[in-house]
C-alpha positions as CSV (number, residue, x, y, z in Angstrom):
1,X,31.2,-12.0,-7.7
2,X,33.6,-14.7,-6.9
3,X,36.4,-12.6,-5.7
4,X,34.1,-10.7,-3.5
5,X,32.5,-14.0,-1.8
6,X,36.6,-15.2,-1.1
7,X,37.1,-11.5,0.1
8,X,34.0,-11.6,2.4
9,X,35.5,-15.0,3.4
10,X,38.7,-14.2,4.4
11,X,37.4,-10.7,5.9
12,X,35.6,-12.8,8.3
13,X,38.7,-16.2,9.0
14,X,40.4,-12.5,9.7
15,X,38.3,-11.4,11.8
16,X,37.8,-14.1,13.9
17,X,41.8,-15.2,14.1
18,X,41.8,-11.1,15.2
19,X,39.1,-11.1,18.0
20,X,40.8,-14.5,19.7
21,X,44.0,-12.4,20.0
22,X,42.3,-9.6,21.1
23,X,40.6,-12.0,24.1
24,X,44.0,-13.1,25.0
25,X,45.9,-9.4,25.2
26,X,42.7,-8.4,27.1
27,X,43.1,-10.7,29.6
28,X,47.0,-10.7,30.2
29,X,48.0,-8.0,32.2
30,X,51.6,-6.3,32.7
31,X,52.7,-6.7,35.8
32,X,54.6,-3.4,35.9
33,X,51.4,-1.1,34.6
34,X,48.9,-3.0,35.7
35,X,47.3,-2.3,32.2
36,X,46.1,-5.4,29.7
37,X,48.3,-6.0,27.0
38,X,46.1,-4.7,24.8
39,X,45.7,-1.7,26.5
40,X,49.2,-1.5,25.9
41,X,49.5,-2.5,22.6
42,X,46.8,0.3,21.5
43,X,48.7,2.8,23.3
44,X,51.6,2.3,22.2
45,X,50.4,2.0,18.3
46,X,48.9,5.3,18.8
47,X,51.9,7.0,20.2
48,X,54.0,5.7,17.9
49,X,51.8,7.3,14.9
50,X,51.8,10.7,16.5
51,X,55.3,10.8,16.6
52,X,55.3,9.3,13.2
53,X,53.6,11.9,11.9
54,X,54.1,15.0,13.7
55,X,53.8,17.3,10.6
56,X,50.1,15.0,9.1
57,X,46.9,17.1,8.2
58,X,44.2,17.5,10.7
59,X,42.3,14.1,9.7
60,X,45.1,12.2,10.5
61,X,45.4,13.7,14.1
62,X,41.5,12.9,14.4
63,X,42.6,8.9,13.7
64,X,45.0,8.8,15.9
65,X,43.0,10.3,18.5
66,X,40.7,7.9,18.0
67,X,43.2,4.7,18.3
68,X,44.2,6.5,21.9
69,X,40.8,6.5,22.8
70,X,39.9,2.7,21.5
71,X,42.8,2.4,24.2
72,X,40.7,0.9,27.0
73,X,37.8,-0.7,24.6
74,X,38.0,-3.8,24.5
75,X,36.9,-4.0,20.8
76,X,40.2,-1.9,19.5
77,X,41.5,-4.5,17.5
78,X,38.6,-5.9,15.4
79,X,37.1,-2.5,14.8
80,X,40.4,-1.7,13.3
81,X,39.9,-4.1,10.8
82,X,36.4,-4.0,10.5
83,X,36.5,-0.1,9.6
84,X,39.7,-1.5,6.8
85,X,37.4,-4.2,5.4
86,X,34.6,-1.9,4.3
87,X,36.8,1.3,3.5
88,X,38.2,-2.2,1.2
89,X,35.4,-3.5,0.0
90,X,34.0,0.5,-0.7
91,X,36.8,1.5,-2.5
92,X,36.7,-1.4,-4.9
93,X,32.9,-1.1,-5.5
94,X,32.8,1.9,-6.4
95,X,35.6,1.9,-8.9
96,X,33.9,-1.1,-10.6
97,X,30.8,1.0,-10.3
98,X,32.4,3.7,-13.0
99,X,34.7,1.6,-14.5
100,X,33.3,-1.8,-15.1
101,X,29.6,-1.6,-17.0
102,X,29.5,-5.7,-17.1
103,X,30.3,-5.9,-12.9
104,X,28.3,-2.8,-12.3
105,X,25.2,-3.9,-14.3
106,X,25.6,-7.7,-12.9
107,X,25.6,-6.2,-9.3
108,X,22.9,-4.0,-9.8
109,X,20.5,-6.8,-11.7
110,X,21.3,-8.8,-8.4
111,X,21.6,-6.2,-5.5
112,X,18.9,-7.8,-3.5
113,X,21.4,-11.1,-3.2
114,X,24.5,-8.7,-2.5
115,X,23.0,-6.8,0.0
116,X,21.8,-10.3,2.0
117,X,25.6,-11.8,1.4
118,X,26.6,-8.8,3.2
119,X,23.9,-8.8,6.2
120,X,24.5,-12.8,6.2
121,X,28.6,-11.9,6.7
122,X,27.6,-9.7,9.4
123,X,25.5,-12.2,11.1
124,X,28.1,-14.9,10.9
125,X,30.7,-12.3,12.4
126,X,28.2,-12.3,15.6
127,X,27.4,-15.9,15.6
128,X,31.1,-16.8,15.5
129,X,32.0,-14.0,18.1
130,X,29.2,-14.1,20.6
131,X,28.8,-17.5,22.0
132,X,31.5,-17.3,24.7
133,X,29.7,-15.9,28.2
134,X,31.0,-12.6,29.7
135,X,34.0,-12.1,26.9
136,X,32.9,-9.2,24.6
137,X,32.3,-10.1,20.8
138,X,33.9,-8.8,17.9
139,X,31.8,-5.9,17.2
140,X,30.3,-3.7,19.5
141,X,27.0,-3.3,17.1
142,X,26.2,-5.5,14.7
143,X,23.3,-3.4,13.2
144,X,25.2,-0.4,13.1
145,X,28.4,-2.7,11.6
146,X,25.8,-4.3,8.9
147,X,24.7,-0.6,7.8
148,X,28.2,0.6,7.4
149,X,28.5,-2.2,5.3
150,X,25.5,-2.2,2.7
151,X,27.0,2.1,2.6
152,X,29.7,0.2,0.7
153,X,27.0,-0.5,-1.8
154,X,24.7,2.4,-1.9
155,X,25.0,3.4,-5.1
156,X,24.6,-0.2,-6.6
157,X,21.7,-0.2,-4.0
158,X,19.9,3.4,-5.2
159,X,20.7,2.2,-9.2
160,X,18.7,-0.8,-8.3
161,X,16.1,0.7,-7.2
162,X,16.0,3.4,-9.9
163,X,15.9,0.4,-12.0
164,X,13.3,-1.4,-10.4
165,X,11.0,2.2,-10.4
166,X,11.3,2.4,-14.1
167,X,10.5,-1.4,-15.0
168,X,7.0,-0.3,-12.7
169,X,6.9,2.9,-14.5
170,X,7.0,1.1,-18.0
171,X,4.3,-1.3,-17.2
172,X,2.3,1.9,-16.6
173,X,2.8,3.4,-19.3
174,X,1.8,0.5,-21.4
175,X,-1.5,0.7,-19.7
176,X,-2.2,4.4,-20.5
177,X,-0.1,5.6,-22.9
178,X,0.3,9.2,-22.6
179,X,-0.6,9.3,-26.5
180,X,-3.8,7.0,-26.4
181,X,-7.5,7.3,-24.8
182,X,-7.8,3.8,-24.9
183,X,-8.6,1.9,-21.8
184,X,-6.6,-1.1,-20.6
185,X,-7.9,-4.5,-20.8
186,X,-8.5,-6.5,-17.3
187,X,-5.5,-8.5,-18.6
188,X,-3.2,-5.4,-18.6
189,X,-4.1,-4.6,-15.4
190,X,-3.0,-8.1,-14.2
191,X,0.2,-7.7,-16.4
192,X,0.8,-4.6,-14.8
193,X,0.0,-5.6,-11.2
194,X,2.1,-9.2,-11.6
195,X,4.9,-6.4,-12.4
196,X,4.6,-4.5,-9.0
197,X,4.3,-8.3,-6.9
198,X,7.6,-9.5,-9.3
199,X,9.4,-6.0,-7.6
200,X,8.4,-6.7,-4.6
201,X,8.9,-10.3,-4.4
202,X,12.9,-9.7,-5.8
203,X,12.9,-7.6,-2.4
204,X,11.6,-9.9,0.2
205,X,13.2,-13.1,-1.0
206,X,16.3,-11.2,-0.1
207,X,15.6,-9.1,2.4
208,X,16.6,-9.8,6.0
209,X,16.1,-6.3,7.9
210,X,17.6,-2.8,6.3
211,X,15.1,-0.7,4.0
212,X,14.9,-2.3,0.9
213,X,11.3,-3.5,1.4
214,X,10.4,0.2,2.1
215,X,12.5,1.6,-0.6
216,X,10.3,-1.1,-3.1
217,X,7.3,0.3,-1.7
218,X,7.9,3.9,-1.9
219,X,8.7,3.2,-5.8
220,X,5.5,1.1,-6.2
221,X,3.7,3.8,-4.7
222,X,5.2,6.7,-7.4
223,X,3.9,4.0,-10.4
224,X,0.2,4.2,-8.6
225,X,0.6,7.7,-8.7
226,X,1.6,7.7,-12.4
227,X,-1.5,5.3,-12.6
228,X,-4.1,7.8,-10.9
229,X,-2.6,10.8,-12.9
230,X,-3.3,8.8,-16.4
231,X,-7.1,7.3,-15.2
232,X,-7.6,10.4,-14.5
233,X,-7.0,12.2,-17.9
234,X,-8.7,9.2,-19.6
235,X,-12.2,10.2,-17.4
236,X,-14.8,10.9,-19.8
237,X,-16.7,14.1,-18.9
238,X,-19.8,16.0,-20.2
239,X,-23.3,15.7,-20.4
240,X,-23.5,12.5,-21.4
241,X,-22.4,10.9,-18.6
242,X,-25.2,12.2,-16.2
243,X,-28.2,11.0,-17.8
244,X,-29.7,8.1,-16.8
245,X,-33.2,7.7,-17.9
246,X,-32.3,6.1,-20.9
247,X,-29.6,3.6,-22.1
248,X,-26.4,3.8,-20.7
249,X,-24.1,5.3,-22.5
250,X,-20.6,4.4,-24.4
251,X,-19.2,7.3,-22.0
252,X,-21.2,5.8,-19.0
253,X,-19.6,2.6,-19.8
254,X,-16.5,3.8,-20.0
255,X,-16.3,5.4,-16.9
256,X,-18.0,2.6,-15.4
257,X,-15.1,0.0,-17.4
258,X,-12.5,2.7,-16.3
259,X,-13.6,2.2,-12.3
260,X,-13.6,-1.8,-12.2
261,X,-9.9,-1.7,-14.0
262,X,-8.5,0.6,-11.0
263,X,-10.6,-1.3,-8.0
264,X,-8.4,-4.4,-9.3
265,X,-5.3,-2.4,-8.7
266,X,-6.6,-1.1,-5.5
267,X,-7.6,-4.3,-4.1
268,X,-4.7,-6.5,-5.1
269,X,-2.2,-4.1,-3.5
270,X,-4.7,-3.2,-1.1
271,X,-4.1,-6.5,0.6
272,X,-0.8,-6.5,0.2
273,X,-0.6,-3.0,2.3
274,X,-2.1,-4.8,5.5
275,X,0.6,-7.8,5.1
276,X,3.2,-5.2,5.2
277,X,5.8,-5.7,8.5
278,X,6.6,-1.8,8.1
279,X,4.4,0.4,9.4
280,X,6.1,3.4,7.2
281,X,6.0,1.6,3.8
282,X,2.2,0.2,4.6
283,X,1.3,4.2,5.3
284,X,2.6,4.9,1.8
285,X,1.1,2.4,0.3
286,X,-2.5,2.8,1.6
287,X,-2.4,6.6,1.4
288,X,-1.3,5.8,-2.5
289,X,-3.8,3.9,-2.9
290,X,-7.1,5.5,-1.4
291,X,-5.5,8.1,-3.8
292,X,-6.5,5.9,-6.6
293,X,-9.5,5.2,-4.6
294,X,-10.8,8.4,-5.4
295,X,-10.1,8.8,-9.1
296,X,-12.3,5.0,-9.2
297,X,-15.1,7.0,-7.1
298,X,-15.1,10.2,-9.2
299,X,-15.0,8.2,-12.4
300,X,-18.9,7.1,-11.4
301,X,-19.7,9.5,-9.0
302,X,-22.0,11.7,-11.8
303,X,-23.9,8.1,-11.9
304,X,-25.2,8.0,-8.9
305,X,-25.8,11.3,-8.3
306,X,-28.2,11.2,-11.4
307,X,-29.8,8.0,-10.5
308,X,-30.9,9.5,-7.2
309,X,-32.0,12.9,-8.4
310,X,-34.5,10.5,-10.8
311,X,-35.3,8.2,-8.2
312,X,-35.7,11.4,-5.9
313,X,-37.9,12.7,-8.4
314,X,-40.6,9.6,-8.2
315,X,-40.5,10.2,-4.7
316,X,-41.8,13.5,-4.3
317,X,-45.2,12.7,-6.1
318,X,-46.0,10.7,-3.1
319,X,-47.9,14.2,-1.9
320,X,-50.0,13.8,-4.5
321,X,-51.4,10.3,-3.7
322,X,-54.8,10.0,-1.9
323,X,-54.0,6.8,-0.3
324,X,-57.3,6.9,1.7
325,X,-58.9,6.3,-1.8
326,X,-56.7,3.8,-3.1
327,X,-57.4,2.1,0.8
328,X,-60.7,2.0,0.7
329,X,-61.1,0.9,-2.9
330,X,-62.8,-2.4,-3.3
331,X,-61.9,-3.2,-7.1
332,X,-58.2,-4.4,-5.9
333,X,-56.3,-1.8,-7.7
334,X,-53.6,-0.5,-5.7
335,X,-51.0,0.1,-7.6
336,X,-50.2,4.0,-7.7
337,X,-48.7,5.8,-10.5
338,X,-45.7,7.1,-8.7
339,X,-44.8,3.8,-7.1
340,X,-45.0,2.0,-10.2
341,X,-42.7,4.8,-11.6
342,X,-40.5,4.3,-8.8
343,X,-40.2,1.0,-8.8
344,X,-39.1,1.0,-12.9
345,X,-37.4,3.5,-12.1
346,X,-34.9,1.5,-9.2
347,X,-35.4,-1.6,-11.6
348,X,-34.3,0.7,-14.6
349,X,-30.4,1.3,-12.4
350,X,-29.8,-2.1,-12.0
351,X,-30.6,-3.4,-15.7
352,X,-28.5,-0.5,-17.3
353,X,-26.0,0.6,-14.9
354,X,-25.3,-1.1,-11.8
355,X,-25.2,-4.5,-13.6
356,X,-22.4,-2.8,-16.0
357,X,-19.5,-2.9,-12.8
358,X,-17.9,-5.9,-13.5
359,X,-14.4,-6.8,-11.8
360,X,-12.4,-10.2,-12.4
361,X,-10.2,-9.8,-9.2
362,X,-9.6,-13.3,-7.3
363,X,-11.5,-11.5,-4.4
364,X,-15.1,-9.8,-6.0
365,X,-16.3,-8.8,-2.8
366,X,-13.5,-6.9,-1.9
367,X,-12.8,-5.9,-5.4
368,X,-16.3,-4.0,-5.5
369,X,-15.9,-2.8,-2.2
370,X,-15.9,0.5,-3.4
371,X,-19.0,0.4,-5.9
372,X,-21.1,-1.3,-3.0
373,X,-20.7,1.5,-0.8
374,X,-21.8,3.8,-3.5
375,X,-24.9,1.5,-3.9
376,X,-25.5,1.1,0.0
377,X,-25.3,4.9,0.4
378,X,-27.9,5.2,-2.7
379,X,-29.9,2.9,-1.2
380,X,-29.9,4.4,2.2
381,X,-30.7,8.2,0.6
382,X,-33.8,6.9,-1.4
383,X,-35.1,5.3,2.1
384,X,-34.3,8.4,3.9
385,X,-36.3,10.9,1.1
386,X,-39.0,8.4,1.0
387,X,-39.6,8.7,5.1
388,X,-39.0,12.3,4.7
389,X,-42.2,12.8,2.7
390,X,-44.3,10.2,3.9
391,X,-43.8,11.6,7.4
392,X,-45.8,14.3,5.8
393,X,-48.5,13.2,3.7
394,X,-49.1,9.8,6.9
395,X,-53.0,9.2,6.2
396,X,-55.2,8.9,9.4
397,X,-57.5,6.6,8.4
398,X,-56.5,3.0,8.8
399,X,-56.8,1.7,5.4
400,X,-54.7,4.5,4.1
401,X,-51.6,4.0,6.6
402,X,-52.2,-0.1,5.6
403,X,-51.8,1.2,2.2
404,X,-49.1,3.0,2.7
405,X,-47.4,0.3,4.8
406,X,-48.2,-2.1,1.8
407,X,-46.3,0.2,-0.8
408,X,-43.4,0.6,1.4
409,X,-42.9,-3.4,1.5
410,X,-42.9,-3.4,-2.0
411,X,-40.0,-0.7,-2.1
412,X,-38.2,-2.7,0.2
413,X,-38.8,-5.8,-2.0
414,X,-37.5,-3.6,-5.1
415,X,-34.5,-2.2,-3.2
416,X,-33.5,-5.6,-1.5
417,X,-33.4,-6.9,-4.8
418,X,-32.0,-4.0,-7.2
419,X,-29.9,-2.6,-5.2
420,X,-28.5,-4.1,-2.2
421,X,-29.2,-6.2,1.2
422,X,-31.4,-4.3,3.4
423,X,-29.4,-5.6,6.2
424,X,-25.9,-3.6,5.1
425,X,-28.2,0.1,4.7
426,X,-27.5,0.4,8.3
427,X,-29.8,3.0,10.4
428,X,-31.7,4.6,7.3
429,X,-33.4,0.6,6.5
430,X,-33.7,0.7,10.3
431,X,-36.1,4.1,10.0
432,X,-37.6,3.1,7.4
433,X,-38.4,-0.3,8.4
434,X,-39.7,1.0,11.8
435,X,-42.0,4.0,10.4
436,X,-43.3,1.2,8.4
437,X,-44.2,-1.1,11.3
438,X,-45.8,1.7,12.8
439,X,-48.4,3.0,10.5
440,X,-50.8,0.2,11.4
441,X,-50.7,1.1,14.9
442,X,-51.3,4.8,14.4
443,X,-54.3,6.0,16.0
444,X,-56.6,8.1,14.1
């Protein structure tokens, strides 16, 4: 590492001694020509290599009619040395890359610091070469000069990264091992999300431009693939997991358990996505991610699609209510049987199943996200069914529709406090809410 920084060094004292030279030639002229003593001197070095080597291969007529052509650029002297440095500094590497396992493995442990040395270089080559008005720096691109630099280091760069992918990969696979249905702890889950961040982290600290931000992401996003492929397996599936009128279940809970772990994952790097300068990697990421989303959503999914059918079911034996009697009843009992089923019924999903989703993120509400929609959308289906069928069964006599109105407000009352806010049902609570305001106002 020592003998690369004094190599870097004197690449660049090089360098810089070689573009003050080069602003001199290109400014004296012969008088006899006309052309700049550079012009000259690039000329002449590439005439006297084709006559040098009148019997070379093809590749060597190609570089030499490239030093005719660099003839009247005013860069033909640094790029000549630039283009030495990193076929240099690219030979070396990769020797030590096959040949040295203590140098390779030390540069690969730190590429992220190698590969900012190297873009820092760069950058000092263009701060020491650019600050003199109208006289052409050294290079005549120093992002395509820093990329043909970090090429130098490609393979150190992809064994890092192959590196990092398998430290993500590990922490996986000690969160679901492929030979265990055992479901990781919200303390894994940490462990194994603290393992992406330290990955990503190395990266950025580093990281001044090029891809290796991107490259870090794409490799976080194959570990959450890894991660959606094992949830999945460990999904519990069967009959069990659909009923709901009783306790819930040790596969409910599981599923349930199994859904809070991966909305930890999903919102941690969720809001790391939207901090993410590239628009490629943050595409990768969320894609991944909503990915995952889905295996978290399927996981419960059976849930609430029982827990509706049941409330559903409570529902439909409003037709058989004769709310004109139960209005016009003077001994203050009006309390139906299906609304008292109902309303056990939407008491009975909180206390054994919605009160089960439990997440320890820093951020709950974003964390359950996900299981609040399911609940809003629940919530907004049993308004919908109950308008549905009250529309048909609406009593014409007054105390009937106040009856009516009266059992409504107490489903509201149930829902608001079971399920979810009113407010975040969105139109169907706005439906509901107005049907309701209106059956006192019906006219016979």
């Amino acid at each position: 590492v020592g003998s690369l920084e004094a190599f870097l060094k004197q690449g660049l004292e090089s360098l810089v001694d070689l573009w003050q030279m080069q602003r001199v030639l290109s400014n004296k002229f012969d008088p006899a020509t006309n052309r700049s003593f550079l012009e000259a001197y690039t000329m002449g070095r590439g005439k006297a290599l084709g006559g040098a080597s009148s019997s070379s291969s093809s590749s060597s007529t190609q570089q030499q009619q490239q030093l005719l052509a660099a003839a009247d650029q005013p860069y033909a002297l640094t790029l000549t040395l630039w283009n030495a440095i990193c076929a240099t500094l690219g030979g070396r590497l990769s020797t030590a890359f096959y040949k040295s396992i203590s140098l390779k493995n030390a540069l690969v442990g730190h590429y992220p610091e190698l590969a900012r040395s190297l873009r820092a270089f760069v950058h000092l080559l263009q701060k020491e070469t650019s600050h003199t008005s109208g006289v052409p720096s050294a290079l005549p691109n120093y992002k395509s000069a820093a990329s043909q630099l970090l090429r130098c280091v490609e393979s150190y760069q992809n064994a890092f990264q192959q590196t990092s992918l398998n430290r993500m990969v590990e922490a996986v696979n000690i969160l679901f091992s492929p030979n265990s249905r055992s479901l990781p702890t919200s303390s894994d889950m940490k462990r194994s999300i603290r393992c992406f961040f330290a990955e990503i982290s190395t990266c950025t600290a580093a990281e001044s431009g090029g891809d290796l931000v991107p490259a870090c992401i794409a490799n976080v996003a194959k570990a959450v693939r890894l991660m959606r492929e094992r949830a999945d397996a460990l999904m519990a599936t069967g009959a069990e997991v659909k009923k709901v009128s009783g306790h819930c279940t040790a596969q409910q809970q599981r599923n349930i358990a199994l859904c809070c772990r991966i909305q930890e994952v999903y919102t941690t790097l969720g809001l790391l996505a939207h901090k993410l300068d590239d628009q490629g990697a943050r595409d990768t990421l969320s894609n991944t991610l909503e990915s995952l989303k889905e295996v978290s959503s399927e996981a419960v999914a059976p849930i609430f699609r029982s827990m509706l059918e049941m409330l559903e079911e409570s529902i439909v034996h409003i037709q058989e209510e004769n709310f004109t009697k139960r209005g016009g009843s003077e001994s203050g009992d009006t309390v139906s049987i299906y609304l008292s089923d109902l309303l056990m019924k939407i008491s009975h999903c909180r206390a054994e199943y919605l009160s089960k989703f439990k997440t320890e993120s820093s951020n709950r509400s974003i964390a359950n996200e996900m299981v609040n929609s399911l609940i809003t959308k629940l919530a907004g289906r049993v308004l919908e069914v109950y308008v549905e069928f009250a529309r048909k069964i609406r009593p014409e006599d007054g105390p009937g529709r106040t009856c009516l109105a009266n059992d409504m407000k107490q489903i509201e009352g149930a829902i608001g406090k079971a399920l979810c806010p009113l407010e975040s049902i969105g139109k169907p609570y706005e439906e509901f809410k107005a049907f309701r305001e209106g059956l006192p106002l019906a006219s016979p």
